[in-house]
C-alpha positions in Angstrom: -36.6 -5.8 14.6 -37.3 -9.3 13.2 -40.1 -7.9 10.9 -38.3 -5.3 9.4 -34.9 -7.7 8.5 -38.0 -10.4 6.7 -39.4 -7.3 4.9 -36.4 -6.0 3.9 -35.1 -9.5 2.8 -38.3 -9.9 1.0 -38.2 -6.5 -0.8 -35.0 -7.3 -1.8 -35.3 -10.7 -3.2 -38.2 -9.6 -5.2 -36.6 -6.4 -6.5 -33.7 -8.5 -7.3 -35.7 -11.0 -9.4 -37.6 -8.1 -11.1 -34.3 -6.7 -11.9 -33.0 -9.7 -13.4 -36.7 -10.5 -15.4 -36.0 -6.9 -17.2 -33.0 -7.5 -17.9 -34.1 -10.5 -20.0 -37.0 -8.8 -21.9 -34.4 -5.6 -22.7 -32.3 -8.4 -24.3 -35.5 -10.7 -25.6 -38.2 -8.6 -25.9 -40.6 -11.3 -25.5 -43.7 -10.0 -23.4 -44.5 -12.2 -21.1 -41.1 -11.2 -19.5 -42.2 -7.5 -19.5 -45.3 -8.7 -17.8 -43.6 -10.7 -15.1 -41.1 -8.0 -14.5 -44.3 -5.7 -13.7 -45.6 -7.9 -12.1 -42.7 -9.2 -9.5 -41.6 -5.2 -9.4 -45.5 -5.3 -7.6 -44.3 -7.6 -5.5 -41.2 -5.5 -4.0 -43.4 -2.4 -4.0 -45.5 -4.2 -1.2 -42.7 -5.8 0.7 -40.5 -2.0 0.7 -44.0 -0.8 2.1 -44.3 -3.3 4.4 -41.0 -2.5 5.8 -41.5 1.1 6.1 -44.6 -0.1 8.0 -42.7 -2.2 10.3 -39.5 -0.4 10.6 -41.4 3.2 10.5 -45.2 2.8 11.9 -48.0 2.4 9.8 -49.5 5.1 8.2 -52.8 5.1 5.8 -50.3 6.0 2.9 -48.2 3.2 3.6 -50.9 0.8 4.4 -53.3 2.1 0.9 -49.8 1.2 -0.9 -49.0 -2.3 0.8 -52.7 -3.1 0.2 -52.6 -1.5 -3.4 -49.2 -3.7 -4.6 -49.8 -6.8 -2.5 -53.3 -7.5 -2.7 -54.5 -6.3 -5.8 -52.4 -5.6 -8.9 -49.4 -7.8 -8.4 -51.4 -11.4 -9.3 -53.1 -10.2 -12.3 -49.8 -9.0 -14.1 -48.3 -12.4 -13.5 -51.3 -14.1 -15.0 -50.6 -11.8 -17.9 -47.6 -13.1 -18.3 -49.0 -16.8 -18.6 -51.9 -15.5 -20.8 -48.8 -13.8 -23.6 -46.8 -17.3 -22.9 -49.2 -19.8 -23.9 -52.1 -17.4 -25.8 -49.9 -15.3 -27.8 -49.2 -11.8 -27.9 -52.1 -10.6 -29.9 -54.6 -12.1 -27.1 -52.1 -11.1 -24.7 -52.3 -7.7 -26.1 -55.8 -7.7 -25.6 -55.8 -8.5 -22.0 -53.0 -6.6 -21.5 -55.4 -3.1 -21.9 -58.1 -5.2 -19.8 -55.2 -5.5 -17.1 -54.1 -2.6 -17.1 -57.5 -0.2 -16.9 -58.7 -2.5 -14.1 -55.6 -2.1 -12.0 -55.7 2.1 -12.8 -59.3 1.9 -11.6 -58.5 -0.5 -8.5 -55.4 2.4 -7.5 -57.7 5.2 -7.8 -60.2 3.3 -5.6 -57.6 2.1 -3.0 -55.4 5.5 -2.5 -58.8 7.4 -2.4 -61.6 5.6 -0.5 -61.9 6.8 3.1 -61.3 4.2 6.1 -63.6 3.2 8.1 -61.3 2.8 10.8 -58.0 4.3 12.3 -54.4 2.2 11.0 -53.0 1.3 14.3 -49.3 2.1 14.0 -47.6 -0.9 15.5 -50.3 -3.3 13.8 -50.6 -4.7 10.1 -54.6 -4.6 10.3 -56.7 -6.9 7.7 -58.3 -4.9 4.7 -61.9 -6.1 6.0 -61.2 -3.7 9.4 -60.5 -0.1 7.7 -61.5 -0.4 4.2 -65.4 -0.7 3.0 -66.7 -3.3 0.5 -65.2 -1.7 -2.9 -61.6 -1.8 -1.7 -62.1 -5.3 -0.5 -64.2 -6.7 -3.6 -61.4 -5.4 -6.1 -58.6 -7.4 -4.2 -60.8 -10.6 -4.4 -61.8 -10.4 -8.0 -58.4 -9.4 -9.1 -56.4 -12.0 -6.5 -58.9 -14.5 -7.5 -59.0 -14.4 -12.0 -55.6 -14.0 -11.3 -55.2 -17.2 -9.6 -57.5 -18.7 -11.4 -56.0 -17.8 -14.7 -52.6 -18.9 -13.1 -54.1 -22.7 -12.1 -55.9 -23.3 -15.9 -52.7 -21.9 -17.6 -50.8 -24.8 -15.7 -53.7 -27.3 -16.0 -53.7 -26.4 -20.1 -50.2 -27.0 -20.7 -49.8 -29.7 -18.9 -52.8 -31.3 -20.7 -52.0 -30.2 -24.0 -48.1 -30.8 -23.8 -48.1 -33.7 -21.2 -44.1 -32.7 -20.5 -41.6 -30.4 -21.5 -40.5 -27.0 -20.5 -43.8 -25.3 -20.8 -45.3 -27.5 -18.3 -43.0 -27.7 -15.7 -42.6 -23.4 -15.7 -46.4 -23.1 -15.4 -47.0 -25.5 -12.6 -43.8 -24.0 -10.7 -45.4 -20.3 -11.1 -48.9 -22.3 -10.1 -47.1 -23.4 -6.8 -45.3 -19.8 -6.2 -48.9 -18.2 -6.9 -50.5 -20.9 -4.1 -47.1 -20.1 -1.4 -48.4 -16.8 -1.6 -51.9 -17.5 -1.0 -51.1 -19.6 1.8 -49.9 -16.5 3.9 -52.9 -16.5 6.1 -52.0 -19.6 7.5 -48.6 -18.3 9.4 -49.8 -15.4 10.3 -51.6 -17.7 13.0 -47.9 -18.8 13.8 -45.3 -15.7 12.5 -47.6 -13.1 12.8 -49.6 -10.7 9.9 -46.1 -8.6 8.5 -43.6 -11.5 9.6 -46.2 -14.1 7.7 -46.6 -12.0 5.0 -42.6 -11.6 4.8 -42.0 -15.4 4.5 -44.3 -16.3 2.6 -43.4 -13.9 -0.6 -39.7 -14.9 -0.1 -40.6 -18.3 -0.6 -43.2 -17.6 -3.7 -41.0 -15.3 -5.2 -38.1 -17.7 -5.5 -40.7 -21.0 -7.1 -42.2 -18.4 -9.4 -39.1 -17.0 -10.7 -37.4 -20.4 -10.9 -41.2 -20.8 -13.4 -40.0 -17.9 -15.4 -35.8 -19.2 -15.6 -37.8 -22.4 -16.9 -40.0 -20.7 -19.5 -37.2 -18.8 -20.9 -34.7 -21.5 -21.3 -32.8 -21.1 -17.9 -29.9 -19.2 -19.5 -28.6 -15.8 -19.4 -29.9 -14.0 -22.4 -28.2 -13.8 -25.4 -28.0 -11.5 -27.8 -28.8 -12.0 -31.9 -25.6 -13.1 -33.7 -24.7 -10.5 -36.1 -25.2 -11.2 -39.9 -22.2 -13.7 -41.6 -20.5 -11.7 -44.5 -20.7 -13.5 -47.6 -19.1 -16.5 -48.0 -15.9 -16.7 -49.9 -15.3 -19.3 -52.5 -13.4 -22.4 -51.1 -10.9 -21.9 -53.1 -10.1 -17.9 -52.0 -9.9 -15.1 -54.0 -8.4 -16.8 -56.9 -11.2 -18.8 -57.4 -13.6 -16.1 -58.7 -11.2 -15.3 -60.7 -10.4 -18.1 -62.6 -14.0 -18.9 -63.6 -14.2 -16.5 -66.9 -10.9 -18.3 -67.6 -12.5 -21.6 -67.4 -15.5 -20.6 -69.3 -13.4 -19.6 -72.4 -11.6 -22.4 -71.9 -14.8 -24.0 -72.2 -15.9 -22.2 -75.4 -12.5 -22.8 -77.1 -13.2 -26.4 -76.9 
């Protein structure tokens, strides 16, 4: 019962915060949001699979998706979105397609590859015990640039910019990105799916606090719309009376 509340609380904090990321790039357009929205909808994917897991029995669909969505494509769309932040969107653009073939390849590869092994149903089993070297290579190269990209983003800004908003959002979604990491060492303590379920709570909410910081905190806002010409001080009557004063002007 207890890992099925954390993995619902988790899917729906991180659905939440994907929710509210969209929400801001419908209304700002600015893609790094559209690439952290992917990226944290990633994140709920695995945590609803993990709770059908816990709440349900595991299944190899269910594990191939919680594997798929929280191991391998979720970390390099967040790095995306530090790579349009600070890069640009042109080089964002082009590591967007990089991104985006490499996570199409590393679904194909994860939904299709046979185990090795049965998925016990009352288990979370590591990717190392059912899946061969291809499955497991993919999640660390991705998980790994990702991070990595992630770290030297943070490192960079706060190098080039010593303080200031870009600085304190890239070492907060550096943080989240490490929480996350970090949940091999509870599941020791909590257990693989309860682990797993703390630990994205709790990088969920520093990353997304990261993002509120790179994108000004605020609720978005939309574009004023455009100021009608500006009438003369004087009203209406002033327009008028300039021919007047012209002649006036001639006259004398």
């Amino acid at each position: 019962m207890l890992h099925t509340a954390l993995a619902v609380a988790a899917a729906l904090v991180s659905a939440a915060f994907a929710l509210c990321t969209f929400e801001r790039w419908l209304a700002r357009r600015r893609r790094h949001e559209l690439a952290w929205s992917v990226a944290l909808t990633f994140f709920s994917m695995a945590a609803f699979a993990l709770a059908a897991g816990a709440s349900l029995g595991w299944s190899p669909l269910t594990f191939r998706l919680f594997y798929l969505f929280g191991a391998i494509v979720n970390v390099p769309f967040l790095a995306l979105g530090t790579v349009y932040l600070l890069a640009g969107e042109r080089r964002g653009d082009q590591v967007a397609v990089v991104v985006g073939m490499g996570c199409a390849f590393a679904a194909g590869v994860v939904l299709f590859s046979p185990l090795t092994a049965g998925i016990p149903r009352h288990e979370l089993v590591q990717g190392s015990q059912v899946f061969g070297p291809v499955p497991r290579i993919l999640a660390a190269v991705a998980s790994g640039l990702g991070a990595l990209t992630i770290f030297a983003g943070a490192a960079w800004s706060a190098w080039r910019h010593r303080r200031g908003r870009l600085v304190a959002a890239n070492v907060l979604i550096a943080l989240g990105t490490l929480v996350l990491s970090a949940s091999g060492l509870l599941n020791s303590v909590l257990g693989e799916m309860d682990g797993f379920a703390v630990t994205l709570v709790a990088g969920i909410s520093v990353i997304f606090a990261g993002f509120l910081v790179a994108t000004g905190g605020g609720p978005a806002r939309s574009s004023p719309a455009p100021r009608a010409a500006a009438a003369s001080p004087a009203g209406p009557g002033a327009t008028a009376s300039r021919p007047a004063r012209a002649a006036a002007q001639g006259r004398t």
